[in-house]
N, C-alpha and C positions, 0 to 999 in steps of 0.2 A: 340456616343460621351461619352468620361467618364468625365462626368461635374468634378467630384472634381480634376481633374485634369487640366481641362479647366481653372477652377474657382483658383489654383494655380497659373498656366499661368498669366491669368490677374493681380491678385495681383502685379506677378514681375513688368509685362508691366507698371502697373498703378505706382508702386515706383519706377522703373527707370525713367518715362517716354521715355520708349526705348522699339523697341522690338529687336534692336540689341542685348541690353545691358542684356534683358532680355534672351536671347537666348543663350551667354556666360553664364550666371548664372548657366542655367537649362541644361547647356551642349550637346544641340542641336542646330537646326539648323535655323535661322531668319523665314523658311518659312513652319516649325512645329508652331513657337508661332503664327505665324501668323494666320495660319490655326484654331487652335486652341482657339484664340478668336473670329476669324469669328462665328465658330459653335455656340459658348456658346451664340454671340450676337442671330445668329439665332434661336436657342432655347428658348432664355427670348423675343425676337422678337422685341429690344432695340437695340439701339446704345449707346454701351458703350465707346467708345475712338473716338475720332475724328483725324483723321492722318493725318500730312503734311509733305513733305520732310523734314523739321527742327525740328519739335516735334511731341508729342503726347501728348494731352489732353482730361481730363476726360470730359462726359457729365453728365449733373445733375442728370441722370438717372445711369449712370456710377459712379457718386461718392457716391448715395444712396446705390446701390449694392454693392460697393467696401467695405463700412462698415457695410452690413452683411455678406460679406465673409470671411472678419478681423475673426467676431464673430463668424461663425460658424469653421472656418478651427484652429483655438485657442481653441475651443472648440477639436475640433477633435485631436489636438496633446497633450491636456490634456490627454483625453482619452486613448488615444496613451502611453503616460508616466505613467500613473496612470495602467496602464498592464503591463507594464516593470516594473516596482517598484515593483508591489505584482510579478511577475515572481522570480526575483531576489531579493528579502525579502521574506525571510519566518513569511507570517501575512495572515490574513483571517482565515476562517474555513474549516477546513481539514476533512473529511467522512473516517472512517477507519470501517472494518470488522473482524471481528476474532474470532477464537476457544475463546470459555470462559476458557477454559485451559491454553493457551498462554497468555492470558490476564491476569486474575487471580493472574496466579502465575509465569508469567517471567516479561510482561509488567509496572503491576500496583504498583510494587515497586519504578519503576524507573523512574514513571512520571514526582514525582517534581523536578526531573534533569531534563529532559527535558522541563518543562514547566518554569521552571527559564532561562533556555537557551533561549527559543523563545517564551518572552511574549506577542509578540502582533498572537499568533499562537492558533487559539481554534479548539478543538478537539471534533469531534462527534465521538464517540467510539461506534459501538453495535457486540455484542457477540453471536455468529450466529455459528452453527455446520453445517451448509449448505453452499453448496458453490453459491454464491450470483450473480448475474449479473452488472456488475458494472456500466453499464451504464444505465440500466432500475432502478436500484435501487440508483443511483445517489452517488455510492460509488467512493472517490478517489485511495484508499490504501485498500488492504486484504491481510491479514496475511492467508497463506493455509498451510494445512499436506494432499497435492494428489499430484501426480507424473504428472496427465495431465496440456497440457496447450491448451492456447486457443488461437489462430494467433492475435486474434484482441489484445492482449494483452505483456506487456513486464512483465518476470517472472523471479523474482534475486534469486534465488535458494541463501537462507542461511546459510543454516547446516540439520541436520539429527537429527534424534532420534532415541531410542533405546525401548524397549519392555523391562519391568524389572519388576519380580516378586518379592512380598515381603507382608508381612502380621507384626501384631504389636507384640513387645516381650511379653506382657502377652500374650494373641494368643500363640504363641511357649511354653511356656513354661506348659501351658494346654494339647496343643495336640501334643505335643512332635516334632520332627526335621522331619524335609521333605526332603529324604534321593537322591530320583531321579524324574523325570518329572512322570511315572506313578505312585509315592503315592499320588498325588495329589488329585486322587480320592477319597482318605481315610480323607478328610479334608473337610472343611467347605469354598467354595469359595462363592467371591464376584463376582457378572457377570455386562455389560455392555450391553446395546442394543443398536443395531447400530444405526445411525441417523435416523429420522423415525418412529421409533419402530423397532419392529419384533422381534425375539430370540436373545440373547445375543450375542456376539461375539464370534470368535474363538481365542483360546489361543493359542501364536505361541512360538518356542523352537528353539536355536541353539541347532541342539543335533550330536554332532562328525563333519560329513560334509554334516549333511541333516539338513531338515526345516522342523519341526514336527508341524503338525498343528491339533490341538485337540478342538472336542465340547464336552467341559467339563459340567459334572453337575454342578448346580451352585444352594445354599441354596437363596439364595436373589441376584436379580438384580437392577442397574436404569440406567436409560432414560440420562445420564450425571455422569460423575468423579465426580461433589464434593458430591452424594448421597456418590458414593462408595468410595470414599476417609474417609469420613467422619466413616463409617462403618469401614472400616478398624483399623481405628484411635482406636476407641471403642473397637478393640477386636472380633469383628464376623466374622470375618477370612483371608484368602488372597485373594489379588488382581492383577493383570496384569496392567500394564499402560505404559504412554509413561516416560521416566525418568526426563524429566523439572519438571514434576507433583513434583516427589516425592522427591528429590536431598535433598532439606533442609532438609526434617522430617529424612528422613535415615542418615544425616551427625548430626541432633541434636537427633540421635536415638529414633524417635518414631517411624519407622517402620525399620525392619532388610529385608534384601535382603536374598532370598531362593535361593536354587537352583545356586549359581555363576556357572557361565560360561554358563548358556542358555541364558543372553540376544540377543535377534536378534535383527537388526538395522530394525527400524521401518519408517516411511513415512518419505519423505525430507520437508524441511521448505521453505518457498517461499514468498517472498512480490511481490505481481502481482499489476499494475496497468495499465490503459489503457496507449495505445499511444503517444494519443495527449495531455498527461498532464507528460510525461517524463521531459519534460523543467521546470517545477513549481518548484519553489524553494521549497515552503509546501511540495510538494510531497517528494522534493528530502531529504532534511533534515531527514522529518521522515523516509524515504527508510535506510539511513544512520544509522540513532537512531537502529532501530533496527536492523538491520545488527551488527553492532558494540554489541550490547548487547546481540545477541545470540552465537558471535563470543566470548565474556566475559564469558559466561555460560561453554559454550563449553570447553574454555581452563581452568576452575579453577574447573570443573565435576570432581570428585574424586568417583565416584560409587563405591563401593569392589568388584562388580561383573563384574568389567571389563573383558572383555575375548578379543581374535582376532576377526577381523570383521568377519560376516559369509559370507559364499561362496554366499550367496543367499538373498535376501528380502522378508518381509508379503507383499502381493499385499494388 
């Protein structure tokens, strides 16, 4: 028997005092309702209506019952509404993941737009170079730069990035111009370690119609961009990065772009979140915020070292 259905049942039966009437209601059949408060009496092991061919009438035990199932099934369609409303209102707390990169310096400009838009909307932000389990770690939203995906999950692929070399104009104008991808060597690089640790990364090249991938010396490394941004900034040499990073400082010329025309397109951008929370208004709102904002990015990138896309991508 599925009591809360039973316990519906009855309710009609008991405000019609009908099970005809109640049977038109519930769009079935006289001897569904029928059946169906049999069980429920059998189950509490009461008689709860008393039947004559002219009426139905409650018994005392029947009208005690009937006013906790008022309360509980009122209950239950609170609840019921109170899921709909947070579905379709964006309110509650929202779990987001993301590159401290993407956050930093595309995200956290653009908060208090968003946080004016949907104030009853709180945000737990952490900034994670790892890609996160979303449901062990109780995350709604991650913002990713990897090409995999994962079935249990929906992945809105939102733009691209680019690989953009560039170091600061005092820098240049010390160790003179950087003519091709191999004098690079002849200069003082910034390196990166990949997430983890371990050796720095490799520095990658549109170079004609191949994908030149070099492990460059490198005077100083860190563990994270804003070591090596930071450094850059200062003068200690050039760097490789993705181009969100650096878009502003190169258009308010704190660092110059080397080398035009090697940027290679770098990792896609992606808001993944599980499945079963595609419907969430919170989800969807922020899926949208950013989508839109890296879509905004994208079309007002004015990089100097734009060049054509390359034939190939950094894995």
């Amino acid at each position: 028997m599925n009591q809360l259905a039973a316990m519906r049942t009855f309710l009609r039966v008991a405000e019609f005092r009908s099970f005809s009437r109640a049977a038109e209601a519930e769009e079935t059949s006289r001897a569904v309702v029928s059946a169906q408060v049999q069980a429920l009496e059998r189950h509490l092991g009461v008689t709860l209506l008393t039947r004559t061919t002219r009426r139905v009438t409650l018994t005392d035990d029947g009208a005690a019952y009937l006013a906790r199932t008022r309360r509980i099934l009122d209950e239950l369609q609170a609840a019921d509404d109170d899921m709909r409303r947070v579905r379709d209102s964006a309110e509650g707390r929202l779990r987001v993941d993301m590159p401290a990169m993407f956050g930093r310096y595309l995200l956290l400009p653009e908060l208090p737009a968003f946080a004016a838009r949907y104030p009853k909307l709180a945000l737990d932000i952490q900034y994670n170079d790892r890609v996160v389990d979303l449901g062990a770690e109780r995350v709604d939203v991650a913002v990713r730069f990897v090409a995999r995906r994962d079935p249990r999950h929906i992945a809105r692929r939102i733009g691209t990035t680019r690989f953009v070399t560039c170091a600061a104009p005092e820098y240049l104008r010390r160790s003179g111009p950087i003519g091709d991808i191999d004098s690079l060597r002849g200069h003082r690089l910034i390196g990166q370690t990949a997430a983890g640790g371990g050796s720095a990364r490799d520095w990658v090249f549109h170079s004609g119609t191949q994908l030149r991938r070099l492990n460059l010396p490198t005077q100083v490394s860190f563990n994270g961009i804003e070591g090596a941004l930071q450094a850059a900034l200062a003068g200690l040499g050039v760097i490789q990065t993705v181009d969100l990073v650096v878009k502003d400082l190169i258009a308010r010329g704190r660092l110059t772009v080397v080398l035009p025309g090697t940027a290679l397109d770098g990792p896609p951008v992606s808001v993944v979140y599980q499945k079963a929370h595609r419907t969430a208004a919170k989800v969807r709102v922020f899926v949208e915020f950013v989508a839109e904002l890296f879509e905004r990015w994208n079309r007002e990138q004015t990089l100097a070292d734009a060049a054509p896309s390359a034939p190939r991508r950094a894995p």
